[in-house]
C-alpha positions as CSV (number, residue, x, y, z in Angstrom):
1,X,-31.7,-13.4,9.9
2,X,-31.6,-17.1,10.9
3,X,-34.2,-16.0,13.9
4,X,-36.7,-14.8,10.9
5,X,-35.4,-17.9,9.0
6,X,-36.3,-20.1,11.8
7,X,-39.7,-18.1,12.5
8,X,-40.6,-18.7,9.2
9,X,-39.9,-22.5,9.6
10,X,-37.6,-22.4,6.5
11,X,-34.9,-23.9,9.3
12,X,-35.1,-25.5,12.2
13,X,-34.0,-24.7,15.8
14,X,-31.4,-27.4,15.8
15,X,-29.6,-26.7,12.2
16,X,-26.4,-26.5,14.3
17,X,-26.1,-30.1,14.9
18,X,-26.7,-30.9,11.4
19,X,-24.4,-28.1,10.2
20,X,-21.8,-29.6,12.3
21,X,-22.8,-33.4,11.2
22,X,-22.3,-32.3,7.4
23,X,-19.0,-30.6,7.9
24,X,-17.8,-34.2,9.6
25,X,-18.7,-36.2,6.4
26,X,-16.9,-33.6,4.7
27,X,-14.1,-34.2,6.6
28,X,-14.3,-37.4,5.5
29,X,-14.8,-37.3,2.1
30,X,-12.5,-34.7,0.8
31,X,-10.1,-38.0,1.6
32,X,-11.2,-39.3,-1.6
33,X,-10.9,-36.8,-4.1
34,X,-9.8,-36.9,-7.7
35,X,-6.8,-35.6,-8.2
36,X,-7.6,-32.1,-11.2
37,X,-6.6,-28.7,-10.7
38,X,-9.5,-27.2,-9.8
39,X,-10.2,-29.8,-6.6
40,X,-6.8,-28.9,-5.8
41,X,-7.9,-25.4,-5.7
42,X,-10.9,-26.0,-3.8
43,X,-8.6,-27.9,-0.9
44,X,-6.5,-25.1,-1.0
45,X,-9.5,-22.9,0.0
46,X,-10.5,-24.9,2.9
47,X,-13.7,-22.9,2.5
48,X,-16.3,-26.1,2.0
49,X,-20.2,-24.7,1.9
50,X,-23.2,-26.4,0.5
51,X,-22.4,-24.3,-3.6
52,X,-18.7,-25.8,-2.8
53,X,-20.2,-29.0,-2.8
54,X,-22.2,-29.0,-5.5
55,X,-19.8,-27.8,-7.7
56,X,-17.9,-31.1,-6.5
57,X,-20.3,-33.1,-7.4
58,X,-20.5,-31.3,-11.0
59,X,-16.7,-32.3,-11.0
60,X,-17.3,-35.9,-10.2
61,X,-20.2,-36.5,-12.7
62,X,-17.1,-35.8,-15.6
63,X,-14.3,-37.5,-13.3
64,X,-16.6,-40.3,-12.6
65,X,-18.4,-40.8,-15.5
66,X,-17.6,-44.4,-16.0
67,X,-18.5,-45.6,-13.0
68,X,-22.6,-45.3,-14.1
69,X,-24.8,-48.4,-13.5
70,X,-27.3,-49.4,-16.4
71,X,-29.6,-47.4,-14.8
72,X,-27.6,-43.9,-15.4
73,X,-26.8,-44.1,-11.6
74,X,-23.4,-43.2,-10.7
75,X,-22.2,-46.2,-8.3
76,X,-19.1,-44.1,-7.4
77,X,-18.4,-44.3,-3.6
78,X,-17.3,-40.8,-3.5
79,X,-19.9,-39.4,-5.7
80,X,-22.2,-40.7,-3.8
81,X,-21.0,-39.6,-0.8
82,X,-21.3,-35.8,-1.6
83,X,-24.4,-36.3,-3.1
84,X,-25.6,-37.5,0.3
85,X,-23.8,-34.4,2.1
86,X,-25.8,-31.8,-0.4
87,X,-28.9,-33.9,0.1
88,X,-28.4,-33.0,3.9
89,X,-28.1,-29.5,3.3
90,X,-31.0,-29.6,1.3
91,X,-33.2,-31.6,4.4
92,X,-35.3,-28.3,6.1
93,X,-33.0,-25.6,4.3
94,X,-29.7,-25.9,6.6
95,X,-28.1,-24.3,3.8
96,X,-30.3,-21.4,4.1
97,X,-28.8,-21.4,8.1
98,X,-25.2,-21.5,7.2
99,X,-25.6,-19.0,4.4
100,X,-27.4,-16.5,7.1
101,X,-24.5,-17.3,9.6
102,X,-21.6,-16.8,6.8
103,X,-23.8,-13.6,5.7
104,X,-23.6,-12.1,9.6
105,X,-20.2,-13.1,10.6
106,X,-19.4,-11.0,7.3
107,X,-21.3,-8.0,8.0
108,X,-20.5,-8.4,11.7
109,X,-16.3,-9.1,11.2
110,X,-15.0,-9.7,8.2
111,X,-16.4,-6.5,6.6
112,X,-15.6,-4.2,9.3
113,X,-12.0,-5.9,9.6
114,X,-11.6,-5.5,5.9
115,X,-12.0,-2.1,6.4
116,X,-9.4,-1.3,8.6
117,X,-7.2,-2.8,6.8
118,X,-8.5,-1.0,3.7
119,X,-7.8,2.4,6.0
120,X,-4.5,1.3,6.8
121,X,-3.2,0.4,3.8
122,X,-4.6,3.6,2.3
123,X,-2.3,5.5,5.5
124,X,0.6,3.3,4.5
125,X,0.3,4.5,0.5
126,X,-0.6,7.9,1.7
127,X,3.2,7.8,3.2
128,X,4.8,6.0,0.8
129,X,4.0,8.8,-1.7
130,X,5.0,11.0,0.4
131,X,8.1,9.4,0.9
132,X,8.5,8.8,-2.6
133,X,8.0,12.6,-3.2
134,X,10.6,13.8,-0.5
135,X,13.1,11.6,-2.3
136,X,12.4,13.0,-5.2
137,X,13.1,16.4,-4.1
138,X,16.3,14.9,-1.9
139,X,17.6,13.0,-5.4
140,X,17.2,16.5,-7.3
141,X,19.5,18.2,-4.7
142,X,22.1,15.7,-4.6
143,X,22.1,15.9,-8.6
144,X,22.4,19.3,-8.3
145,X,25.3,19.6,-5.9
146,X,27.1,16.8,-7.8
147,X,27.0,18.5,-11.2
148,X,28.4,22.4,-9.1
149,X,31.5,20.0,-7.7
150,X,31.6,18.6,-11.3
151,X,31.7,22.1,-12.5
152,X,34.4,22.9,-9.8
153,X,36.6,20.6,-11.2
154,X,36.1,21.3,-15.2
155,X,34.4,17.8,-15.8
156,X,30.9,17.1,-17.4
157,X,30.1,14.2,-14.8
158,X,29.0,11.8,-17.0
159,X,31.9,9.3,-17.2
160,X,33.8,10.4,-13.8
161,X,36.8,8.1,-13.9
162,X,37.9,8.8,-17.3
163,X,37.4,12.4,-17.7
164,X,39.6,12.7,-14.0
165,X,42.0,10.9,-16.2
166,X,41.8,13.4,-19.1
167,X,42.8,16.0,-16.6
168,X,46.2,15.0,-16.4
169,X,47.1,14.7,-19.8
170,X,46.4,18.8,-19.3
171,X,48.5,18.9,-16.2
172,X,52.0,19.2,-17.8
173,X,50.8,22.4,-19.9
174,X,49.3,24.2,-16.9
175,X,52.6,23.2,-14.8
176,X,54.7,24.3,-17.8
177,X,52.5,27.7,-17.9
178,X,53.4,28.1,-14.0
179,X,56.6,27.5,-14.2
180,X,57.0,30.6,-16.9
181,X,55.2,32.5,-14.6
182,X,58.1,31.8,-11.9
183,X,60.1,34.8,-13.1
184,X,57.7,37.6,-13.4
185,X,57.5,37.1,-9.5
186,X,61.3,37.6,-8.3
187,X,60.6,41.1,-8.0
188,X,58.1,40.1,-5.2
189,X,59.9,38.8,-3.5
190,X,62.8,40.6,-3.5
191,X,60.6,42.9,-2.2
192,X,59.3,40.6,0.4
193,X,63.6,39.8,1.9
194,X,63.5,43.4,1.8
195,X,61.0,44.2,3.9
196,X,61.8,41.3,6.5
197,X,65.3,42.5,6.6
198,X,64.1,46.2,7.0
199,X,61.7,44.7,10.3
């Protein structure tokens, strides 16, 4: 693309050096910057291109509004110093060149990178939900086995501690039910002396 852009003689050979010139008077001028929201955001990009910079200069015709000569000029050092930077992009297209060079390194890297990541994050929610859905089916067992040893022991399971509790208050009748129980097995074990002293 820049080889058809350069063949064309929208760019020249050299757009390097001035790419690399504008991005040190950037350097330099994002020193000076009002101090808004949205050229915090910007900062926080890092990502300065020639639409960055005219959407700074957008910023500083509001920031720096007062600082216009009689002539409607702004006389803002600042201002004036990114107008200067897009006028550079502007000299023989060299925003055309870094566009083509953002628009490769994309197609060439960040694309193809993206979509690994893309396929491995699609593997790692692919296991997840599988993951999720073995849980699932573990959770549903363990419920199940809790409420049979709930079962076992004559409790619902839905307030364990207390209805453990109410068991005892039940204990004395079942002991006093055992205990009548006692006599009925005396024959046994008369039975049972018996027998051992018969052996």
């Amino acid at each position: 693309m820049i080889d058809w852009l350069i063949s064309r003689r929208h760019c020249k050979k050299d757009y390097q050096k001035s790419i690399d010139m504008i991005r040190n008077k950037i350097r330099l001028a994002i020193q000076d910057m009002p101090q808004i929201d949205e050229v915090h955001e910007l900062l926080q990009r890092n990502v300065f291109d020639y639409y960055v910079c005219k959407r700074i200069i957008e910023i500083l015709k509001n920031t720096d509004k007062n600082s216009k000569n009689i002539f409607g000029q702004y006389t803002s050092k600042r201002f004036q110093d990114w107008q200067e930077i897009c006028k550079y992009y502007e000299k023989d297209n060299v925003y055309l060149a870094e566009d083509a060079q953002t628009l490769i390194r994309n197609v060439n890297y960040e694309i193809p990178s993206l979509k690994k990541c893309q396929s491995k994050y699609e593997q790692q929610i692919s296991d997840l939900e599988r993951s999720i859905e073995n849980s699932r089916k573990q959770s549903k067992n363990f419920l199940n086995e809790y409420y049979a040893n709930c079962k076992k022991l004559a409790i619902n399971g839905n307030d364990i501690r207390e209805e453990l509790y109410s068991q005892l208050e039940i204990l004395p009748e079942k002991m006093s039910i055992l205990a009548d129980q006692i006599p009925s097995l005396i024959s046994v074990c008369n039975y049972y002396k018996s027998f051992i002293h018969f052996v």
